[in-house]
N, C-alpha and C positions, 0 to 999 in steps of 0.2 A: 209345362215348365221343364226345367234340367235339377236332374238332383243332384247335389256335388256335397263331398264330404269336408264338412267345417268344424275349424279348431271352436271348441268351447270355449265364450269370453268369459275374462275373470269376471266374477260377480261384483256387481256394486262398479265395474271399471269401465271407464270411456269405447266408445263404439271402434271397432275396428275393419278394416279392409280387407276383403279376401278376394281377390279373383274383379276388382273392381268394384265391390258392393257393400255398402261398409253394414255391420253386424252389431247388431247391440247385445249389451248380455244378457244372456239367458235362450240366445237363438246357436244351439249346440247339434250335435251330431258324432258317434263315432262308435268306434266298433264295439263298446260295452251296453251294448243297448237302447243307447237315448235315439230318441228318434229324429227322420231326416230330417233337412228344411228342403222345403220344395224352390228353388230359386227362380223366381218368372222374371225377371229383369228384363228380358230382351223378348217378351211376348206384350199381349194388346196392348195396353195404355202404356204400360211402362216402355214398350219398346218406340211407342210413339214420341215418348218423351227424350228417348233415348236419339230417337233422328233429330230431333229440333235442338239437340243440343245440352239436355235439361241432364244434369249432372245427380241421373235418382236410377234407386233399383228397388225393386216389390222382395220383400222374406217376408211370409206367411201373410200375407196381405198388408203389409206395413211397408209404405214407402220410406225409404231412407237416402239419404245424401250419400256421395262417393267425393271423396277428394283427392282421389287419384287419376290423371288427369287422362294417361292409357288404358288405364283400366274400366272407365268408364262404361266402353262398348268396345269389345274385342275386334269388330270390325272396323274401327280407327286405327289402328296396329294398320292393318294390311292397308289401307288406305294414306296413312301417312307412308310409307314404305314403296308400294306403287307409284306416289304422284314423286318423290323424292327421285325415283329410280328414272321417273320420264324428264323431269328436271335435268339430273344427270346426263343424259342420253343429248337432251338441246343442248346443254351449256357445253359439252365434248365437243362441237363445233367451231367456235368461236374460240375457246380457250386450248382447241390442239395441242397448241404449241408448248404448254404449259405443261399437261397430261400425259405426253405421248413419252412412248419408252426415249428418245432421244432428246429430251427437256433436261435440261442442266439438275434440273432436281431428281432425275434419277430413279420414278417413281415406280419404277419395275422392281428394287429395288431397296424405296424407303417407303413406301405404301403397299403395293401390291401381295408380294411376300411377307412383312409382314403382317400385313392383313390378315391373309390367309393361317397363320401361327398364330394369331390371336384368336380365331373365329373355332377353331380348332382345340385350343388347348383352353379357353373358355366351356365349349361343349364336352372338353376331358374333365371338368373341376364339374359342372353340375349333374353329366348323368350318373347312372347308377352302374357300378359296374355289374354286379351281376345281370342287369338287363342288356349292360352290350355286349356281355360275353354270350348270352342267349339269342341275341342278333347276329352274331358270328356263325350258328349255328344252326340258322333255321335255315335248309338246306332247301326248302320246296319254296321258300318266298323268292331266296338269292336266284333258282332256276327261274324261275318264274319273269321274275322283273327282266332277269339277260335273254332269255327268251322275248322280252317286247321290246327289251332295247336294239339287242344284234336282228333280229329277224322280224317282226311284227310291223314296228314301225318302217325301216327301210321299202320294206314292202307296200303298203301304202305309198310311201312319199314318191314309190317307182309308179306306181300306177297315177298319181296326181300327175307328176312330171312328165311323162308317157301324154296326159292328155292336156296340158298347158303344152308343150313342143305342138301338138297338134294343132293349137288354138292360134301358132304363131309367136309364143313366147320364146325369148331370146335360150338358146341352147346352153349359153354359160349360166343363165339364172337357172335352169333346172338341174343343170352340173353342179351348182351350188348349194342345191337344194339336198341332192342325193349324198354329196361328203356329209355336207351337214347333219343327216340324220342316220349316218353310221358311226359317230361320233359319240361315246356314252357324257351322261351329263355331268359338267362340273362338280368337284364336289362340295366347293361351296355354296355355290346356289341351290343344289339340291336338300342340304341339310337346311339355309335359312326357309324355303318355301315349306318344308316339311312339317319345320319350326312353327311358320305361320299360320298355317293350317290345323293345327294340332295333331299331326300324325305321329310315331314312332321314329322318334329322332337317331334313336343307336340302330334301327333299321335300317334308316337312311343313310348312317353315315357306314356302316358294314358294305351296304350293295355300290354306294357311290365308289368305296376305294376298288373294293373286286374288279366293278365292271370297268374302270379305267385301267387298270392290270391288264382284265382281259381285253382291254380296248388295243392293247400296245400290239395283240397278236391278230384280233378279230376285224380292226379299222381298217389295215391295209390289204388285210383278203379280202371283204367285200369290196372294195373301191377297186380292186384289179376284177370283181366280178360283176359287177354293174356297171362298171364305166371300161374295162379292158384296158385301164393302165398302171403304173407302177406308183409303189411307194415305197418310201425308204423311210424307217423309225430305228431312233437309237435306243431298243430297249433298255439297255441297263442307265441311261441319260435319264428317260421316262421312270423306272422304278427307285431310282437315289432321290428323285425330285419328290415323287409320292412320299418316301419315307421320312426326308426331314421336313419337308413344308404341311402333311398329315397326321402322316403315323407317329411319331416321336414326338410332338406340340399335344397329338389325342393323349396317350397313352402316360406322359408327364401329367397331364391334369387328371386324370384318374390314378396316378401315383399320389399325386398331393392328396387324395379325399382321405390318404391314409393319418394326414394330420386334421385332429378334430376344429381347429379351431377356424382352416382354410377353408374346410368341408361345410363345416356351419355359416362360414360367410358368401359361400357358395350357392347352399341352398337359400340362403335369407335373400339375396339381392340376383339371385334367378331372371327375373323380371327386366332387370337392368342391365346384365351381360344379353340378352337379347335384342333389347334395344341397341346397346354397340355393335353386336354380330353386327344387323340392320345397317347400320351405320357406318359401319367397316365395308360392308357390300356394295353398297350404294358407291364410294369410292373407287373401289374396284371395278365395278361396269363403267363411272366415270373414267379411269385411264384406260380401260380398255377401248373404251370407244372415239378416244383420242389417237388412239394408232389404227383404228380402222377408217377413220377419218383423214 
């Protein structure tokens, strides 16, 4: 099972939700002593229950109801979010004309950019600052990751594409292949996948801004070194866009946590700026793939 630490419910008071599992009282835990609850929800029978749909979690061998409808099973999260995102990706076809940066609605503009300030200065209100100021800092993760982004992966993708040219595949597809993966990753897709995985999100979103930085200097030297041609990047264009549509949306919503009452509605409804992140994204690959279309 997973042990996970739960607020004590008031005694004598109705059952509550934590984490998708709803808790009755007297099922406590925390750092003064009381002891864990062991949470199996998503192991044998309950997890069986858990595929067919059945809205139950097991605490200390006591099945209980959840009537949260995300929370249920953590792998509905990624799974509504996936099939939304392939939804997205069909319907960018048909509706182009709607989506595309040259749509009288402007969506570059009144969805995309925004988007991106909301996704942003949401995950500025809920994390914790001193965990992303500790993210700013871990100097062997940030090497680390730009070491797989700038050199590990390109390398690979040259040897894939080196044996697809061989195979007879078109020259432009594996030219597209090789930009493509000296390219570091967005930083909003980086942060919601991180998100949905349960990774270290102030991590993510530290390495995501760096290595687009360093992307401004590193992108077009590799691409004159694997491909032997030129590029032209307007850095200071690339680092004003980082800074109002990232850095200044992050950095205000960890301004705000300094008022208690924004801070508290932040951590309380957690759960539900995620879901929007989600949902904001999902958008966003929609217009963009109306201009790639």
């Amino acid at each position: 099972g997973r042990m996970l630490k739960l607020v004590e419910a008031s005694e004598g008071g109705s059952a509550i939700d934590v984490q998708g599992i709803s808790i009755v009282p007297g099922d406590q835990v925390g750092e003064d002593g009381s002891q864990e609850v062991d949470v199996v929800a998503q192991t044998g029978a309950a997890q069986d229950l858990a595929g067919a749909g059945s809205e139950c979690g097991e605490v200390n061998g006591v099945v209980h109801t959840s009537s949260t409808a995300f929370g249920r099973c953590r792998s509905l999260q990624r799974q509504w979010f996936l099939c939304c995102m392939m939804v997205a990706i069909v319907l960018a076809f048909p509706l182009r004309d709607i989506g595309g940066d040259s749509s009288i609605l402007m969506p570059k503009y009144t969805l995309k950019l925004p988007g991106v300030i909301m996704i942003f200065l949401s995950q500025g209100l809920c994390l914790d600052p001193t965990a992303v100021t500790k993210a700013f800092t871990q100097f062997h993760i940030i090497i680390y990751v730009s070491i797989f982004v700038f050199v590990v992966y390109p390398a690979v993708v040259m040897i894939i594409t080196t044996l697809l040219e061989s195979m007879g595949y078109s020259k432009y597809f594996c030219t597209g292949m090789i930009v493509t993966s000296v390219m570091p990753t967005t930083t909003a897709m980086s942060t919601i996948l991180t998100t949905m995985s349960g990774g270290r999100v102030p991590v993510a979103v530290a390495n995501a801004t760096l290595n687009n930085l360093m992307g401004i200097v590193c992108t077009p030297a590799l691409v004159m070194l694997l491909l032997s041609g030129t590029v032209s990047v307007d850095f200071g264009k690339v680092a004003i866009k980082l800074t109002y549509s990232i850095l200044v949306p992050f950095f205000c919503g960890q301004a705000l946590r300094s008022i208690a009452i924004i801070k508290d509605f932040a951590v309380k409804n957690k759960p539900k700026f995620s879901i929007f992140n989600h949902a904001v994204l999902v958008v966003i690959i929609f217009c963009s793939f109306c201009n790639i279309y």
